[in-house]
N, C-alpha and C positions, 0 to 999 in steps of 0.2 A: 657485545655490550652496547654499541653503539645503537644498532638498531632498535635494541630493546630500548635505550635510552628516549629514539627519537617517537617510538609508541608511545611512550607514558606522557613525552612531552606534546604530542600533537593537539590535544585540546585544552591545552592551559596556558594561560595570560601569565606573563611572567616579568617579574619588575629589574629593574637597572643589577640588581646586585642576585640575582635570580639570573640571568640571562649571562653574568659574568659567572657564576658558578660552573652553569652546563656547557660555556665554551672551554670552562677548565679539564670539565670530562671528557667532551670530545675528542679534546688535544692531549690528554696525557691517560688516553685508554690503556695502555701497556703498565704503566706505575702506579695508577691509579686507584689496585687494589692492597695496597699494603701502604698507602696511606692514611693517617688519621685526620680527623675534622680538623685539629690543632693546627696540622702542619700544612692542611690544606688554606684554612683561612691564613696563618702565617706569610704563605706563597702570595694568597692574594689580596692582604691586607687589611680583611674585614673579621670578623668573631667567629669564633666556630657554630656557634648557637647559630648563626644565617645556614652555614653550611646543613646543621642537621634542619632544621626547617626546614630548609630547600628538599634536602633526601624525605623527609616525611610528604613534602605537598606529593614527592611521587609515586607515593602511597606505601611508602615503608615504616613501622611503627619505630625504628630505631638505626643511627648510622650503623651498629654492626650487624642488622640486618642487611641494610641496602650493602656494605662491603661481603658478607655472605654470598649475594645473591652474585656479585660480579666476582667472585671467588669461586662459584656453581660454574659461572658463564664462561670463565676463561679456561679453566677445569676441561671444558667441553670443546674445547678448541687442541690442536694438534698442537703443543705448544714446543719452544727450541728449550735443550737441557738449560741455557744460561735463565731463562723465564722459568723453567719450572723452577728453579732453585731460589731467584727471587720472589715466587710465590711464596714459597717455606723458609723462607729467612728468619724469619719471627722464632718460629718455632725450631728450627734446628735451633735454637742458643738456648732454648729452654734445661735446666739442667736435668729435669728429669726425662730423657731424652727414651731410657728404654721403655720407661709406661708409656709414653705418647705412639712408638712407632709399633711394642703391642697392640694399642688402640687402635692406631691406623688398619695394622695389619686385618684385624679382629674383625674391626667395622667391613672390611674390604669383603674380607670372608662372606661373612654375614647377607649380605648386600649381596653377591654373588648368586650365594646359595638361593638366596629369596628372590628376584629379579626372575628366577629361570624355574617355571613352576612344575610341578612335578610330573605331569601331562608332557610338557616339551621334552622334560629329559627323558622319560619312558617311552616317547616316539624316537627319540633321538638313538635311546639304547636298541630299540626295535628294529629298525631300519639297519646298525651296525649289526646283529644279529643275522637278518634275514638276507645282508646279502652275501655273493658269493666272492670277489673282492672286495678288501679295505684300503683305499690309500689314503693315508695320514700322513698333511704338508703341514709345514711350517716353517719361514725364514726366518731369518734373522733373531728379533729378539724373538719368537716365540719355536725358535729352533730345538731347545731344550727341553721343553715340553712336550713339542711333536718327537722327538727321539724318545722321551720318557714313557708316552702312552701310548707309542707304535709297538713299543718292544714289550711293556705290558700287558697288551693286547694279546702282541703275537705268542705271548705262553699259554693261555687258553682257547684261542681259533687259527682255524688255518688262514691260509692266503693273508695275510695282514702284511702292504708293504709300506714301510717310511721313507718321507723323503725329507732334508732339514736343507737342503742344498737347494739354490735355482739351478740346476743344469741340466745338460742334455740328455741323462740317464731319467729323470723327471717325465724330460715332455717326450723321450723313446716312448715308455711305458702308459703312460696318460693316454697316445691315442687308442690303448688298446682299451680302454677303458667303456665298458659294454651296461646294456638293460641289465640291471639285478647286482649291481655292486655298488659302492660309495665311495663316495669322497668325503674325506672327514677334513675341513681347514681350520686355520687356525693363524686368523689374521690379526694385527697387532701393529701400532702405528713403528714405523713407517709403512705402508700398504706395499707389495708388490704389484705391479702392473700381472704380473703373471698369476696372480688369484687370479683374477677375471677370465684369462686365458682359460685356468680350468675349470673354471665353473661352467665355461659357456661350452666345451668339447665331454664333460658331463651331462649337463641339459641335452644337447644334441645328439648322446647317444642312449639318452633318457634313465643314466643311471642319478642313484637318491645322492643327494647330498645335504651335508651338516656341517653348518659354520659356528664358530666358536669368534666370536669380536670382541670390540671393547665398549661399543656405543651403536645403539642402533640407527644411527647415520653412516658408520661406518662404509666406506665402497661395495661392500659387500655383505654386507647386512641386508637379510632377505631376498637374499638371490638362489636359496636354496629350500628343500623343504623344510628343517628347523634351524631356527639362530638362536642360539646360546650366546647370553653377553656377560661379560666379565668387570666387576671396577678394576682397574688397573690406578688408577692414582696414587702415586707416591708420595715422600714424603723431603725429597732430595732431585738431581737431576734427572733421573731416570725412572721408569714404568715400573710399578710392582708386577711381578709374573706371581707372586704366590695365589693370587686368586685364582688364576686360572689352572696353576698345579694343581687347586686344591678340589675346582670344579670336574677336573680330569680324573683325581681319584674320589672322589664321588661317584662319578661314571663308572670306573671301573671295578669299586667297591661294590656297586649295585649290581653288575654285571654278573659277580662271582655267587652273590646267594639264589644265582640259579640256573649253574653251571650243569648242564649234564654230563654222562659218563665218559665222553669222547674227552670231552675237556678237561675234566680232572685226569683224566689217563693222559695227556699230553702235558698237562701240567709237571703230571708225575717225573715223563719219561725227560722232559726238559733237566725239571729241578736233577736227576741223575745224570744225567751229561754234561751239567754244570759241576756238580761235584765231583765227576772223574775229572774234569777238567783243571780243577785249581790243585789237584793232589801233583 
């Protein structure tokens, strides 16, 4: 926020109570997007009317514009669960709390689906097709998902292995990692150092890779042939995963209308070994 702050300000003459506003910004970048003009002129003893004129000379048509945009800004930053929760403060007290976090949800979705155009994901599907291993990573928060869509994978092709653990069993199997198979990741803040690790022992054995992020700054955002990005913003202290569940079975929902006959006959022989199983 700041930086973007000192762009808007670099070619503007700025008066005595103009110059005390934007050192208010500087200094209280962290709180400074869940406050109102009120409590901000309050703090520093002038009208709010200074403060939104001050935000308009920076070419916002309105202070919850200019709070919008530093609600974008900070959004896009790796933020600590205690920030994100003060981000949503407002609105968790809201009582209608189940339409807002559908909305959220909805919007996330939405925004997912759209973002990742339908070219990328039918390379993306291509590539998991064509080759002849699949390994599917994911730690931590995005550990459920990689277990979710390794295992739904592995009912319709073969070779499909998951991994949801950083450990040794991981980087055993990684080096055998050859031309003509993928690595499917699925990165999600906090970043492992060890994405990188396989992305680069991927490249270098010049098999396809497909990364699934949250932001295309992300560490690993475009280190591979296709990136897949996900909104992950929540609404509380922690990351929404349902976009990216939802982006996964998208994938794998498209995968199946055009399944051939090896695959539905594994399908098959699956779905019955699961049923002998639970008798």
């Amino acid at each position: 926020m700041i930086h973007s702050l000192e762009e808007k300000l670099i070619s503007k003459s700025l008066t005595k109570i103009e110059k005390l506003i934007a050192n208010f910004f500087y200094h209280n970048e962290n709180r400074l997007y869940f406050l109102t003009s009120t409590e901000i002129g309050e703090e520093l003893k002038i009208s709010d009317t200074s403060v939104i004129r001050f935000v308009k000379k920076l070419g916002y048509s309105s202070f919850k514009e200019f709070k919008n945009d530093i609600r974008r800004q900070v959004s896009e930053k790796i933020l600590t669960p205690t920030e994100k929760l003060s981000l949503n403060e407002e609105m968790l007290k809201n009582n209608n709390l189940v339409g807002i976090f559908l909305e959220s949800i909805n919007k996330n979705i939405e925004k997912t689906l759209n973002i990742n155009n339908l070219e990328k994901i039918e390379k993306a599907i291509s590539l998991i097709l064509k080759s002849r291993k699949k390994f599917v990573v994911g730690f931590k928060s995005t550990s459920g998902v990689a277990s979710f869509f390794g295992l739904r994978l592995g009912f319709v092709l073969e070779n499909v292995k998951t991994y949801s653990l950083n450990n040794s069993e991981l980087i055993k199997d990684i080096i055998d990692i050859k031309k003509g198979d993928c690595l499917f990741l699925i990165a999600h803040p906090k970043y492992s150092k060890t994405y990188q690790l396989l992305i680069e022992q991927a490249k270098t054995m010049e098999a396809s890779i497909i990364i699934v992020t949250d932001r295309a700054v992300s560490p690993v955002a475009n280190l591979g042939d296709v990136t897949l990005l996900t909104e992950v913003g929540g609404l509380s202290y922690f990351n929404s995963i349902v976009p990216t569940q939802s982006l996964l079975e998208f994938i794998l929902t498209f995968i199946s209308r055009g399944l051939d006959e090896n695959s539905k006959n594994r399908l098959i022989s699956i779905n019955k070994f699961l049923n002998q199983n639970t008798k």
